[in-house]
PQR file with spaces between the fields and no chain letter, atoms N, CA, C, O and H, PARSE charges and radii, in Angstrom:
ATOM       1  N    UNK     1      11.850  -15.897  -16.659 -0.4000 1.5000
ATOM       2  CA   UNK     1      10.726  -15.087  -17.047 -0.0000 2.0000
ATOM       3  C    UNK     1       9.427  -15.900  -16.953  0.5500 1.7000
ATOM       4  O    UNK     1       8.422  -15.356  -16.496 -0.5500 1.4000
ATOM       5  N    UNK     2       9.402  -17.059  -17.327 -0.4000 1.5000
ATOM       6  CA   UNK     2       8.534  -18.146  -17.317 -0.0000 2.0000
ATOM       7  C    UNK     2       7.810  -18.090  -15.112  0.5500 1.7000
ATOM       8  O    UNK     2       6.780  -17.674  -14.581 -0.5500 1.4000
ATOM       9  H    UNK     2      10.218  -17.501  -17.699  0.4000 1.0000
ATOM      10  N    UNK     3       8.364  -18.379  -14.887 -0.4000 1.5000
ATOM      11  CA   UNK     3       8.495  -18.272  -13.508 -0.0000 2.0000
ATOM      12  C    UNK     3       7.449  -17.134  -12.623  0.5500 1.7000
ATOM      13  O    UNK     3       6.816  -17.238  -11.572 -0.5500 1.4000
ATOM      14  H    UNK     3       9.200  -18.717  -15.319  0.4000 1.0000
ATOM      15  N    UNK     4       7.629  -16.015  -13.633 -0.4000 1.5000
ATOM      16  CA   UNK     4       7.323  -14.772  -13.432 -0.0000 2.0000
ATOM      17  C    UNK     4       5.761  -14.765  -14.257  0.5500 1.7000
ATOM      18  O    UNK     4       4.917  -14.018  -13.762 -0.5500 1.4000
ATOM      19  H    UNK     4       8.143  -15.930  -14.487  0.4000 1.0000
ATOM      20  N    UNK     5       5.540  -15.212  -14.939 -0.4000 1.5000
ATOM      21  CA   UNK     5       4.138  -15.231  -15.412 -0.0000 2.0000
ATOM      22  C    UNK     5       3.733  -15.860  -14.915  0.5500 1.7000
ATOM      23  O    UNK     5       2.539  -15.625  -14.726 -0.5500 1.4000
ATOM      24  H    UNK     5       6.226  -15.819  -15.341  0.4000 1.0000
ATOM      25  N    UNK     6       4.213  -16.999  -14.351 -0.4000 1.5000
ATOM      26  CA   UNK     6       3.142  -18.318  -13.238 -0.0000 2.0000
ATOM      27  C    UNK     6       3.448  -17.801  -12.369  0.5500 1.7000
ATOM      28  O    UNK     6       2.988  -18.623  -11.576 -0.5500 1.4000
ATOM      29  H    UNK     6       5.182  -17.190  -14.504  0.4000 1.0000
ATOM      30  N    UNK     7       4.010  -16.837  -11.559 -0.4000 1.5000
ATOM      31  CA   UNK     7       3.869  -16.059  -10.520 -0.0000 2.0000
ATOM      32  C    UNK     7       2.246  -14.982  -10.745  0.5500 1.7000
ATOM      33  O    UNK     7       1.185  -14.918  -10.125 -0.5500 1.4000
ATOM      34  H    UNK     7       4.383  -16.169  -12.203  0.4000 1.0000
ATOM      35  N    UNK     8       2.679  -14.447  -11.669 -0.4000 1.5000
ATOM      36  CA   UNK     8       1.554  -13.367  -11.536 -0.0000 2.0000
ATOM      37  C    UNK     8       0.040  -14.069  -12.235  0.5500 1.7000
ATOM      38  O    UNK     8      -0.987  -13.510  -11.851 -0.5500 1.4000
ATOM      39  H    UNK     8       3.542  -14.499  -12.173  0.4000 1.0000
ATOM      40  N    UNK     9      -0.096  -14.969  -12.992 -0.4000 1.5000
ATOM      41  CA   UNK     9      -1.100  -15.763  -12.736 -0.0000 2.0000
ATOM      42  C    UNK     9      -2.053  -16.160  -11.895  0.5500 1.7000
ATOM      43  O    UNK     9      -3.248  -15.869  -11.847 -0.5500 1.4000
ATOM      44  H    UNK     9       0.738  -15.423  -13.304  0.4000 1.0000
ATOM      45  N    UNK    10      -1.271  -16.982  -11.118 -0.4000 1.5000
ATOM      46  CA   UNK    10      -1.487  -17.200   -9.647 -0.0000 2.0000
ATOM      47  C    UNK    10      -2.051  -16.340   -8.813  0.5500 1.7000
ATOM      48  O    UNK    10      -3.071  -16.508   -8.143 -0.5500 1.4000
ATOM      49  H    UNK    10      -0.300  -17.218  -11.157  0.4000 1.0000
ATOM      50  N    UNK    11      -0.934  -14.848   -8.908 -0.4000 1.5000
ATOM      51  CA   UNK    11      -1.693  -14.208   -8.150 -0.0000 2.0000
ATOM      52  C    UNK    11      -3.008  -13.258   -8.175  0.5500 1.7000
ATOM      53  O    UNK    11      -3.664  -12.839   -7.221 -0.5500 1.4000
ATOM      54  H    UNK    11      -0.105  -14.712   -9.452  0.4000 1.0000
ATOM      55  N    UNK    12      -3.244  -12.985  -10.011 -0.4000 1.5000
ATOM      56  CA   UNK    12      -4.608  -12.655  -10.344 -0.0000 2.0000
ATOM      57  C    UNK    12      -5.759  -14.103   -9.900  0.5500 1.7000
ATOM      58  O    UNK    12      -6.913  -13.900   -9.524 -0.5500 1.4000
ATOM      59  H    UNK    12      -2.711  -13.325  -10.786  0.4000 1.0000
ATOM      60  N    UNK    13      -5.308  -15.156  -10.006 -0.4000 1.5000
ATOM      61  CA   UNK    13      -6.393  -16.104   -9.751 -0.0000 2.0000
ATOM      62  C    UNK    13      -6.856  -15.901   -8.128  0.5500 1.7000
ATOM      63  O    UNK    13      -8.003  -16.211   -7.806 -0.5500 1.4000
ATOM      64  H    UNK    13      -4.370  -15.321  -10.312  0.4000 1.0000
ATOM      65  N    UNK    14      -5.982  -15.407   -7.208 -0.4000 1.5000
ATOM      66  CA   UNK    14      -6.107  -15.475   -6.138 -0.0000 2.0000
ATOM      67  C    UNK    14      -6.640  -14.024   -5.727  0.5500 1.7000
ATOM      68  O    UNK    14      -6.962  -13.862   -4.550 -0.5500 1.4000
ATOM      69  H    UNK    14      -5.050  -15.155   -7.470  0.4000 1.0000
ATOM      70  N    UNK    15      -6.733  -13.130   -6.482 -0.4000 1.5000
ATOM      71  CA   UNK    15      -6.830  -11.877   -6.342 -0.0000 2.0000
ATOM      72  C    UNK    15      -9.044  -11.428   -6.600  0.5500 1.7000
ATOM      73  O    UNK    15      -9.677  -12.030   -7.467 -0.5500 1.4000
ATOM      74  H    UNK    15      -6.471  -13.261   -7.438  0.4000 1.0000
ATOM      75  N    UNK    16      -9.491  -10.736   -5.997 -0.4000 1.5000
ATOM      76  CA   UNK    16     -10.833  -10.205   -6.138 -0.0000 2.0000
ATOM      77  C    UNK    16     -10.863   -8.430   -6.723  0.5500 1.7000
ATOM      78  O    UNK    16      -9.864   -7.814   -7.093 -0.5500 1.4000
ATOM      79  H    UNK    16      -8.977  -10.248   -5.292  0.4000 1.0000
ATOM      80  N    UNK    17     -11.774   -8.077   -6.689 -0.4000 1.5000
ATOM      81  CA   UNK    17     -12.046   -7.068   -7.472 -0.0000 2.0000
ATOM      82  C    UNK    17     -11.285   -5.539   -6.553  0.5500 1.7000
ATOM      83  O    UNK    17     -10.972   -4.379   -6.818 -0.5500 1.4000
ATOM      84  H    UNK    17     -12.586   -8.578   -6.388  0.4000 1.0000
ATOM      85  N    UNK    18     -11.277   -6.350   -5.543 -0.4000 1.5000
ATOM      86  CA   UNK    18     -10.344   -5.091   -4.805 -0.0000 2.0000
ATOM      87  C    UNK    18      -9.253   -4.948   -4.773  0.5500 1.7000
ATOM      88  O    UNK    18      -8.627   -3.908   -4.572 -0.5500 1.4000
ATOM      89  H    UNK    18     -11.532   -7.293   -5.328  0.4000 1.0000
ATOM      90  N    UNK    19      -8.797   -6.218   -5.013 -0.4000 1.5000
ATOM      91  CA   UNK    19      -7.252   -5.883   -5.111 -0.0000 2.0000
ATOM      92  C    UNK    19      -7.139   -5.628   -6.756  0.5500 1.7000
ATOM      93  O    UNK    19      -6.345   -4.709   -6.953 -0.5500 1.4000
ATOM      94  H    UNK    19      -9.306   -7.063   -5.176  0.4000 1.0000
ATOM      95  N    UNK    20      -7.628   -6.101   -7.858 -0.4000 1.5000
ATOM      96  CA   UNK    20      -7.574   -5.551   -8.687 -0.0000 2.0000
ATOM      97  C    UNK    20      -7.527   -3.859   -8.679  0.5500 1.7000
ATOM      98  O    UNK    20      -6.475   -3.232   -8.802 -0.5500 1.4000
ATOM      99  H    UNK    20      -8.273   -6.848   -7.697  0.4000 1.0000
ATOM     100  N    UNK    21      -8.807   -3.256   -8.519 -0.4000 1.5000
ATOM     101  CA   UNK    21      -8.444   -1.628   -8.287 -0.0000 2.0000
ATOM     102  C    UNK    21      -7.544   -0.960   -7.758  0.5500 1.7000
ATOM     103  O    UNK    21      -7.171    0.193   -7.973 -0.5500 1.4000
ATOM     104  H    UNK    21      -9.662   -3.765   -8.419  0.4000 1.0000
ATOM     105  N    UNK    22      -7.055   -2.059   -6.746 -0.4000 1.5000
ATOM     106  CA   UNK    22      -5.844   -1.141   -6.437 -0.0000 2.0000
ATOM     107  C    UNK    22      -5.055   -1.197   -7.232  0.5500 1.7000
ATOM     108  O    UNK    22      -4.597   -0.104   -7.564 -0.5500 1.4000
ATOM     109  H    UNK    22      -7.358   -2.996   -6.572  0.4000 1.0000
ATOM     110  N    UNK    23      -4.601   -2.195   -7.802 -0.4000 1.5000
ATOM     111  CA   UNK    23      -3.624   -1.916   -9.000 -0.0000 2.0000
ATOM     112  C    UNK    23      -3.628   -0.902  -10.282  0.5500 1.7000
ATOM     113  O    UNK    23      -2.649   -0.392  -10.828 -0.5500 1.4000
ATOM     114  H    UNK    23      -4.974   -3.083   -7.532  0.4000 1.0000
ATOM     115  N    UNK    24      -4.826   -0.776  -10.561 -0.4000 1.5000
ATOM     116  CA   UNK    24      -4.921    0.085  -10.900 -0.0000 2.0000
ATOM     117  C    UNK    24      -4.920    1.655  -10.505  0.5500 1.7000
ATOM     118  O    UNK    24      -4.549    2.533  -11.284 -0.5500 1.4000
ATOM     119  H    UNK    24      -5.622   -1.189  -10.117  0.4000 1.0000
ATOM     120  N    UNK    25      -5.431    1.913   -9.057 -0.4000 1.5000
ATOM     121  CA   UNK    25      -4.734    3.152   -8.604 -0.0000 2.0000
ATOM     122  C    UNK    25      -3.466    2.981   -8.560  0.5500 1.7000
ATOM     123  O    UNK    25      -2.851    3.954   -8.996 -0.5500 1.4000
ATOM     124  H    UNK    25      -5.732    1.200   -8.425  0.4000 1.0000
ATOM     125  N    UNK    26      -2.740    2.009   -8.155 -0.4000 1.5000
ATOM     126  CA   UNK    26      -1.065    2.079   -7.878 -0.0000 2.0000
ATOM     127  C    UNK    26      -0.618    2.677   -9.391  0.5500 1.7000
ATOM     128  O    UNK    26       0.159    3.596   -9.654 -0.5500 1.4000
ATOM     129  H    UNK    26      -3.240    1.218   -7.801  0.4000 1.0000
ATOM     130  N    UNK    27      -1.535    1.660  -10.433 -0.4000 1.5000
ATOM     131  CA   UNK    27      -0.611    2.294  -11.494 -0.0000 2.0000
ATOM     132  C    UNK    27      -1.170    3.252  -12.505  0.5500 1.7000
ATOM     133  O    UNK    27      -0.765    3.349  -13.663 -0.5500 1.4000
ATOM     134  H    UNK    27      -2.166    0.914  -10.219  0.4000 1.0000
ATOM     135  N    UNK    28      -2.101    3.925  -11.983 -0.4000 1.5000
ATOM     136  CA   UNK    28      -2.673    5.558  -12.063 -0.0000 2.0000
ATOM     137  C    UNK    28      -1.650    6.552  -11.461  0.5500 1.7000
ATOM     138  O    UNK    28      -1.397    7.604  -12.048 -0.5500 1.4000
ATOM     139  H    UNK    28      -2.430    3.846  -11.042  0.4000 1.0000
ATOM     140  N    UNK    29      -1.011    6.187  -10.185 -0.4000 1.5000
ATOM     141  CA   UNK    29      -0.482    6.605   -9.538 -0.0000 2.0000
ATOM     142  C    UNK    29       0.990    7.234  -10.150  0.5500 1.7000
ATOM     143  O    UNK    29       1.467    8.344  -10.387 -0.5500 1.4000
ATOM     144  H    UNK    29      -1.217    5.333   -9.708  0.4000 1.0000
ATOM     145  N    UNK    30       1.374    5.874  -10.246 -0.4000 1.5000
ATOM     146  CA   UNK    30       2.544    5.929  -10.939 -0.0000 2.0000
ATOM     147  C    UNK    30       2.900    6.547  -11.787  0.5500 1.7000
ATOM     148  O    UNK    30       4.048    6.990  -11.806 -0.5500 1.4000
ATOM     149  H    UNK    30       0.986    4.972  -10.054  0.4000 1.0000
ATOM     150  N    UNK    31       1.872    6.805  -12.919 -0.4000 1.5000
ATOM     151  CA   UNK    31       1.795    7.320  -14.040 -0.0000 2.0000
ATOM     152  C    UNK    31       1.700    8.792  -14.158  0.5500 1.7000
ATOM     153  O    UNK    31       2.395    9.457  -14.926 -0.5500 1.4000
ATOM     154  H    UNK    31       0.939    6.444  -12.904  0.4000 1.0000
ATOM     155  N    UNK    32       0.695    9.324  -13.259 -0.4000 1.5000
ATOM     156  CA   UNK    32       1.284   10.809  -12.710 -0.0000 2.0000
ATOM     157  C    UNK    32       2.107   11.180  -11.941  0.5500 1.7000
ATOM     158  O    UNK    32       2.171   12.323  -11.488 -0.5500 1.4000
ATOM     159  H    UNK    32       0.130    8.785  -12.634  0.4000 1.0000
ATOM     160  N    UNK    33       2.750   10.391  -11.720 -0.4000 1.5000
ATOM     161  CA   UNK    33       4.403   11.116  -10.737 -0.0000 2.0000
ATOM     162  C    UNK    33       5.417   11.230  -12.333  0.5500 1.7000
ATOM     163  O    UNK    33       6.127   12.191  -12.630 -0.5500 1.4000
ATOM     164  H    UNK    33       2.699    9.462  -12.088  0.4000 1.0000
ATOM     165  N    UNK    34       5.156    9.591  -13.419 -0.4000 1.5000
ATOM     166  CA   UNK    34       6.186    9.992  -14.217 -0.0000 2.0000
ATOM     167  C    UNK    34       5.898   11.039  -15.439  0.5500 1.7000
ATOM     168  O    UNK    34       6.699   11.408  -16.298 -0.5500 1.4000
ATOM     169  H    UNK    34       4.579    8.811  -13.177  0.4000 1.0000
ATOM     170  N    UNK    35       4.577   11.399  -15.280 -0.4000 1.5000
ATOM     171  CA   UNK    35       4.461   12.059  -16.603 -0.0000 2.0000
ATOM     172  C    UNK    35       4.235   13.531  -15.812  0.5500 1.7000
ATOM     173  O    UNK    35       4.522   14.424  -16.609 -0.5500 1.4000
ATOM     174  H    UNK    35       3.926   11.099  -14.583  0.4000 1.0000
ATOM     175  N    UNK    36       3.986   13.859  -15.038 -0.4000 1.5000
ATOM     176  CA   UNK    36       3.894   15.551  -14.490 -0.0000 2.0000
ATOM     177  C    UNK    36       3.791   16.556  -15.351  0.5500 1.7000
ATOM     178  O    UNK    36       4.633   17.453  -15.392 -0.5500 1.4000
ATOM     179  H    UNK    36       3.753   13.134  -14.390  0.4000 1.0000
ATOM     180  N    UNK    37       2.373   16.494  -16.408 -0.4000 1.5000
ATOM     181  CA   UNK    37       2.003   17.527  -17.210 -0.0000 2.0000
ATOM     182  C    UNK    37       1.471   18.331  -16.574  0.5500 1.7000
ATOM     183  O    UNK    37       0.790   19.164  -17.173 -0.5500 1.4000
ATOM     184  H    UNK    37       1.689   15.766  -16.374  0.4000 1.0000
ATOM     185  N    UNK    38       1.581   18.389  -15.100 -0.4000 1.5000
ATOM     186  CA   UNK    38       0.497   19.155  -14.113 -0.0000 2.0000
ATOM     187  C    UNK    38       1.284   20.812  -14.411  0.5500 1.7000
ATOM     188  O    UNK    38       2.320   20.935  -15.065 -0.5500 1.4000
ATOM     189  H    UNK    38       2.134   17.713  -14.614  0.4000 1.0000
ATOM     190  N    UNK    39       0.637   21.804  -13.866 -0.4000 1.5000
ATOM     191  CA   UNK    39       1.123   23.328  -13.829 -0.0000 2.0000
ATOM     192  C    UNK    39       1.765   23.487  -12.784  0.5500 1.7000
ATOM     193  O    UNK    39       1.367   23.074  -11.695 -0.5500 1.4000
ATOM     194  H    UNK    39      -0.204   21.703  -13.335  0.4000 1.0000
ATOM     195  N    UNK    40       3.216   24.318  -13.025 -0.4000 1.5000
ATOM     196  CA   UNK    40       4.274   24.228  -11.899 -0.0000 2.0000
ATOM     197  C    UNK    40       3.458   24.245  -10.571  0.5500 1.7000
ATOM     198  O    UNK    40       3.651   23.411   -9.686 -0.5500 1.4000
ATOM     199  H    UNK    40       3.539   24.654  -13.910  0.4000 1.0000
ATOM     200  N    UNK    41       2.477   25.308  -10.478 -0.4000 1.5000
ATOM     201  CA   UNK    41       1.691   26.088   -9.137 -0.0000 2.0000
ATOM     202  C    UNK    41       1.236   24.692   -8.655  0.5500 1.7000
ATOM     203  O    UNK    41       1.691   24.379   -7.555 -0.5500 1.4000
ATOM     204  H    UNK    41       2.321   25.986  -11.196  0.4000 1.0000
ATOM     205  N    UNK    42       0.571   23.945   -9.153 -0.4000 1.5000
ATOM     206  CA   UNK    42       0.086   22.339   -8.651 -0.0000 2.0000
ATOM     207  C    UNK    42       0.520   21.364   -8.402  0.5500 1.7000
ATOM     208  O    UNK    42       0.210   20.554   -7.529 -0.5500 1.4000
ATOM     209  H    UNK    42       0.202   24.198  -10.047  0.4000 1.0000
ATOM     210  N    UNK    43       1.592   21.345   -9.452 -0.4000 1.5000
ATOM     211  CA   UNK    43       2.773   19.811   -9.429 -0.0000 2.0000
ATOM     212  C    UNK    43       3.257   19.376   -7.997  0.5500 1.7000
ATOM     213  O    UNK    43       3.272   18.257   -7.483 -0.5500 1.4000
ATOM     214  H    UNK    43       1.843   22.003  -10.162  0.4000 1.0000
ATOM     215  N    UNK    44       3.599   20.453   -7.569 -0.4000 1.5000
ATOM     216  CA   UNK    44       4.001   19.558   -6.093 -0.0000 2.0000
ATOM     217  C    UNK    44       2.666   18.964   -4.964  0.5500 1.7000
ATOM     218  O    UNK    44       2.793   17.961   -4.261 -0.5500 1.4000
ATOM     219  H    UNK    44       3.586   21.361   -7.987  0.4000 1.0000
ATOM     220  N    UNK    45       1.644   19.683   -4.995 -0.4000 1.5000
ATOM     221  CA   UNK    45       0.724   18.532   -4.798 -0.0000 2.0000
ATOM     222  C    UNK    45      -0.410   17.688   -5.388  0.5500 1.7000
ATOM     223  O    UNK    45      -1.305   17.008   -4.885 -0.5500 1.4000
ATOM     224  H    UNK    45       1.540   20.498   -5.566  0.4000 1.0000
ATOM     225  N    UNK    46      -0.080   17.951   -6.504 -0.4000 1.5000
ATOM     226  CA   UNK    46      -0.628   16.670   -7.406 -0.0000 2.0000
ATOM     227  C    UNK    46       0.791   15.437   -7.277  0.5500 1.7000
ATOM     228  O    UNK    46       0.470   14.260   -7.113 -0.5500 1.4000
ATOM     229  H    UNK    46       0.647   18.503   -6.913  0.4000 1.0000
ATOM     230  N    UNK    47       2.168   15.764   -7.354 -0.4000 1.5000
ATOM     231  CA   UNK    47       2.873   15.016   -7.298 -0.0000 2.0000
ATOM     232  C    UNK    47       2.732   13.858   -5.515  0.5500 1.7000
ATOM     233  O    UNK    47       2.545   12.652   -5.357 -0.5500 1.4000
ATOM     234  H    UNK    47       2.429   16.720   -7.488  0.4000 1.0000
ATOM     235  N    UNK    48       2.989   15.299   -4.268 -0.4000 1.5000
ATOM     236  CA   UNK    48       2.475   14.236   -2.937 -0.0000 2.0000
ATOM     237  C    UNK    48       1.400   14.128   -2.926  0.5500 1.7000
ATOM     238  O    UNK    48       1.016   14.688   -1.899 -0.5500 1.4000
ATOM     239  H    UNK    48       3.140   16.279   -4.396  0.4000 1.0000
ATOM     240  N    UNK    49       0.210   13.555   -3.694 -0.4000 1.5000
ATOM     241  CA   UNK    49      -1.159   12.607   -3.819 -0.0000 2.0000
ATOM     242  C    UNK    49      -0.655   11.924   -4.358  0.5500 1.7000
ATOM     243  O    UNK    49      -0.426   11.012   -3.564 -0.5500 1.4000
ATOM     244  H    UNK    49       0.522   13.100   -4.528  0.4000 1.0000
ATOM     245  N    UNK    50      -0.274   11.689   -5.248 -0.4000 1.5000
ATOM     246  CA   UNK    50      -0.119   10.590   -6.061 -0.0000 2.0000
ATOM     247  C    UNK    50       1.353    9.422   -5.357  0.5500 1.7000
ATOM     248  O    UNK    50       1.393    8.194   -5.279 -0.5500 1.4000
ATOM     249  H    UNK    50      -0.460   12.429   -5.893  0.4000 1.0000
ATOM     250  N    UNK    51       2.200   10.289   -5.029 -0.4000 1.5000
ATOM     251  CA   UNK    51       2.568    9.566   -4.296 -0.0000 2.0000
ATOM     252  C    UNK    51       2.429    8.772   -2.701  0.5500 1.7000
ATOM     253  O    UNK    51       3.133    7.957   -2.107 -0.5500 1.4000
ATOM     254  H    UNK    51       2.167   11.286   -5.093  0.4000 1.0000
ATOM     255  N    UNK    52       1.358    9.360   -2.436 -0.4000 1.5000
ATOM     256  CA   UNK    52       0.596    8.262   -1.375 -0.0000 2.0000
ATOM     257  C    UNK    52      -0.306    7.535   -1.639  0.5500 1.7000
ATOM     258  O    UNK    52      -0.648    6.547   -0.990 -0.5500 1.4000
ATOM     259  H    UNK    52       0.785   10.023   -2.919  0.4000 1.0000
ATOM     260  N    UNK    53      -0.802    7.960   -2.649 -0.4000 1.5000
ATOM     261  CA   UNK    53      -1.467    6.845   -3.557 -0.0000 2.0000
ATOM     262  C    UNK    53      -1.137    5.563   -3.513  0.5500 1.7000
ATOM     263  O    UNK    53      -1.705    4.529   -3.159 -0.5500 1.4000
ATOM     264  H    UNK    53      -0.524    8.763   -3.176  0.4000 1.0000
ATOM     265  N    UNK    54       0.307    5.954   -4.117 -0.4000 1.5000
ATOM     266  CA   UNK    54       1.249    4.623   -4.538 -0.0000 2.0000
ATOM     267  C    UNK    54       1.493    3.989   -3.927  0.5500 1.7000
ATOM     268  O    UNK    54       1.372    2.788   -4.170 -0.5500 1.4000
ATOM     269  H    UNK    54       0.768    6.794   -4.405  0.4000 1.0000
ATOM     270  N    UNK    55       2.008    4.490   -2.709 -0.4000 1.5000
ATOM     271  CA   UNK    55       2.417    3.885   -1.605 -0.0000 2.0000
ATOM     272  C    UNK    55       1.513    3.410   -0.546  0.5500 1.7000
ATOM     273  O    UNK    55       1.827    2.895    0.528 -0.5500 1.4000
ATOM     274  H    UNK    55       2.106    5.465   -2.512  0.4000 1.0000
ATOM     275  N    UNK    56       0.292    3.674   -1.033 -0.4000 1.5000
ATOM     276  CA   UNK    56      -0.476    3.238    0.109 -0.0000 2.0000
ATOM     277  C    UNK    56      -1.246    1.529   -0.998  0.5500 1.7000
ATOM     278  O    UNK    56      -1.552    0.412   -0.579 -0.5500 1.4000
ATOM     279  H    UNK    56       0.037    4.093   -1.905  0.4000 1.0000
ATOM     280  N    UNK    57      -1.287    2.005   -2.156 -0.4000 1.5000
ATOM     281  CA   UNK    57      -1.497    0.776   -2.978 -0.0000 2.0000
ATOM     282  C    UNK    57      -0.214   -0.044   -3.201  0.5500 1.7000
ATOM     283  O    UNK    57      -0.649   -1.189   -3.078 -0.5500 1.4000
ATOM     284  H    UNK    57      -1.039    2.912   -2.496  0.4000 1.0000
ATOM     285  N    UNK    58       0.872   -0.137   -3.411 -0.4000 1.5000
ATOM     286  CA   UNK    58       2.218   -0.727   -3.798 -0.0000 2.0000
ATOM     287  C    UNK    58       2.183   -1.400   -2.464  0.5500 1.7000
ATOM     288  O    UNK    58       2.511   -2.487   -2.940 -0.5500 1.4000
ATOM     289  H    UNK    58       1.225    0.793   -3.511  0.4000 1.0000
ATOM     290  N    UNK    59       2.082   -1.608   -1.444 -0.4000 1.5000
ATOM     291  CA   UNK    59       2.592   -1.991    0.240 -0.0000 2.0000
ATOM     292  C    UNK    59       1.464   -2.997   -0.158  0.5500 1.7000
ATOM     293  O    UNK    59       2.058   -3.980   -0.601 -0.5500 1.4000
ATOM     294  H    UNK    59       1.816   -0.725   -1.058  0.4000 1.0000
ATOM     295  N    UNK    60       0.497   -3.154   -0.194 -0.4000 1.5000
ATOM     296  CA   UNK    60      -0.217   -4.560    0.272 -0.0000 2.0000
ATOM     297  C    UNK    60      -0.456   -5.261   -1.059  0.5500 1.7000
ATOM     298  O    UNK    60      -1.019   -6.355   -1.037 -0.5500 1.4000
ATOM     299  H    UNK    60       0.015   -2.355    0.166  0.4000 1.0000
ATOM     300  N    UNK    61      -0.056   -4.694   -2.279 -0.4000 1.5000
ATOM     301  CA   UNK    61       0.194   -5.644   -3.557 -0.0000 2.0000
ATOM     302  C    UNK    61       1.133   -6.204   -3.098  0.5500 1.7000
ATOM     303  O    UNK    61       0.816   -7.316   -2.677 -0.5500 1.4000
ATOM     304  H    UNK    61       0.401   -3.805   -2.297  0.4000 1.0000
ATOM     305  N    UNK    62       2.530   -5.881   -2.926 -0.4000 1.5000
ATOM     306  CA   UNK    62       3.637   -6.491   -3.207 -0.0000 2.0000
ATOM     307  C    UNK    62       3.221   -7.566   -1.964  0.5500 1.7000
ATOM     308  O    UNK    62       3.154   -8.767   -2.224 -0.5500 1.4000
ATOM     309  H    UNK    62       2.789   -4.977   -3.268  0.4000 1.0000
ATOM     310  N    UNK    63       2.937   -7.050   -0.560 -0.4000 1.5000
ATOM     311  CA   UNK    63       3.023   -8.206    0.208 -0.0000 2.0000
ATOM     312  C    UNK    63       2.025   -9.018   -0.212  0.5500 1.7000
ATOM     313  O    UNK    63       2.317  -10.163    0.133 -0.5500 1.4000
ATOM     314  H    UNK    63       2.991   -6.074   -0.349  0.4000 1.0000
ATOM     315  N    UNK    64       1.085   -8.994   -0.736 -0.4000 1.5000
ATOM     316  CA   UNK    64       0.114   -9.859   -1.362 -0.0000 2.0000
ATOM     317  C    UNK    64       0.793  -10.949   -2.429  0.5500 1.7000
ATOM     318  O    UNK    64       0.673  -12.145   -2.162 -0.5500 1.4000
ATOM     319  H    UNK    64       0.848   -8.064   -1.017  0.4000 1.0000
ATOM     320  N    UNK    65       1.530  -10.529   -3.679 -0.4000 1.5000
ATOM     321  CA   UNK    65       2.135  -11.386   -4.502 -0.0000 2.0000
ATOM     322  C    UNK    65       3.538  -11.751   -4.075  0.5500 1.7000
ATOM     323  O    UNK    65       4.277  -12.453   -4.766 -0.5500 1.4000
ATOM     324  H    UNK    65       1.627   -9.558   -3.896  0.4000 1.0000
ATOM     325  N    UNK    66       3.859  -11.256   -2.937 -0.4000 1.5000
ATOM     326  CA   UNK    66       5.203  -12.000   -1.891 -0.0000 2.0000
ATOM     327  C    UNK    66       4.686  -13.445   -1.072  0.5500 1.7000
ATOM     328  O    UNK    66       5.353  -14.451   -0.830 -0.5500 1.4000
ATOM     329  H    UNK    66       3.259  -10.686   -2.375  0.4000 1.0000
ATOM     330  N    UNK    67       3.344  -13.170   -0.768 -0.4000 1.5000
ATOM     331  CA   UNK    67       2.995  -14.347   -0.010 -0.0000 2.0000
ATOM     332  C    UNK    67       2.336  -15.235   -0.847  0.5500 1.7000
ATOM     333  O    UNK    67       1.617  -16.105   -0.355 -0.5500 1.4000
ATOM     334  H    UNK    67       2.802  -12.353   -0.965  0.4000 1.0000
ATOM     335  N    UNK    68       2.471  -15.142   -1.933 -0.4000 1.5000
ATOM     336  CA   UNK    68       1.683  -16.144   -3.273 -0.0000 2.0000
ATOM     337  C    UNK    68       3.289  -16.979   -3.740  0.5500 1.7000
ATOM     338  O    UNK    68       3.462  -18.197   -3.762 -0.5500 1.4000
ATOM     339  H    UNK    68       3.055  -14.435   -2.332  0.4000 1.0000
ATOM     340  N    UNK    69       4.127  -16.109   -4.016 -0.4000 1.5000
ATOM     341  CA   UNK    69       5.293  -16.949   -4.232 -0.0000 2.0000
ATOM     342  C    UNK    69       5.954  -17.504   -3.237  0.5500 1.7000
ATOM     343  O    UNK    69       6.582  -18.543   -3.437 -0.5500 1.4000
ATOM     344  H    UNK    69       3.986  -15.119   -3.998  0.4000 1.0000
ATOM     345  N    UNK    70       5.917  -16.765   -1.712 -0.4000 1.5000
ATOM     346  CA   UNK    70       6.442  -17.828   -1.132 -0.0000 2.0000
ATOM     347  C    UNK    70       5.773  -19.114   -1.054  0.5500 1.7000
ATOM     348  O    UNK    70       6.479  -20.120   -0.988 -0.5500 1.4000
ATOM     349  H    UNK    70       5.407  -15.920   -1.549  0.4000 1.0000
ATOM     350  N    UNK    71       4.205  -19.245   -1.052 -0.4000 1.5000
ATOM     351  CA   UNK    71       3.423  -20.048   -0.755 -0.0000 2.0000
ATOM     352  C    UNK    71       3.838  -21.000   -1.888  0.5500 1.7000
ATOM     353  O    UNK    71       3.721  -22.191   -1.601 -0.5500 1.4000
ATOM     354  H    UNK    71       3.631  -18.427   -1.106  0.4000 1.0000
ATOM     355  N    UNK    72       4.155  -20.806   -2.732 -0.4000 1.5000
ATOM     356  CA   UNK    72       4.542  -21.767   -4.105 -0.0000 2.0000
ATOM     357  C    UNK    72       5.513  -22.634   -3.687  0.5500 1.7000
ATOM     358  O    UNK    72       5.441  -23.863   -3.716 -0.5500 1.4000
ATOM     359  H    UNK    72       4.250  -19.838   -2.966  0.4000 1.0000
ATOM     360  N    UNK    73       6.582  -21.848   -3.230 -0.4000 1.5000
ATOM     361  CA   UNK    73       8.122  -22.564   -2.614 -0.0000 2.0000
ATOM     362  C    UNK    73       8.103  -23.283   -1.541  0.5500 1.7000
ATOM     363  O    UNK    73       9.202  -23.809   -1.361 -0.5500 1.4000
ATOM     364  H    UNK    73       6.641  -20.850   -3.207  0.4000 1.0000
ATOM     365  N    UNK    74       7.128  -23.609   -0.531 -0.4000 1.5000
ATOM     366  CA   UNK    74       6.560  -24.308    0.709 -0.0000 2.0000
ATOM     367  C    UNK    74       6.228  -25.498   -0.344  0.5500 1.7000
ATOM     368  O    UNK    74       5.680  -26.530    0.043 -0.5500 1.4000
ATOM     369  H    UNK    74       6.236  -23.182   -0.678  0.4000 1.0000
């Protein structure tokens, strides 16, 4: 677990204000796919926005804090 906080450390130190926001859309995102208080008539596309949301924010975080830990292990 230790490991895992000097992972994500790292990668906020290395991180700017844009990749910050995205994290936060990713996990805006997220948060309306799991909570779907939306009205049946809407839910399914409030649900596919949000899930491209995610997926369009989740894809260059993860490879972002993938190439911070590998860079550690070099």
């Amino acid at each position: 677990m230790k490991r895992l906080f000097y992972y994500a450390d790292r990668y906020i130190k290395k991180s700017d204000w844009k990749d910050l926001a995205m994290l936060k859309f990713c996990l805006f995102s997220i948060g309306i796919l799991a909570g779907m208080r939306i009205p049946e008539k809407c839910r399914k596309q409030a649900g596919g926005i949000a899930l491209a949301v995610f997926v369009a924010t989740y894809i260059p975080l993860m490879a972002k804090f993938f190439s911070v830990v590998a860079e550690e292990e070099k």
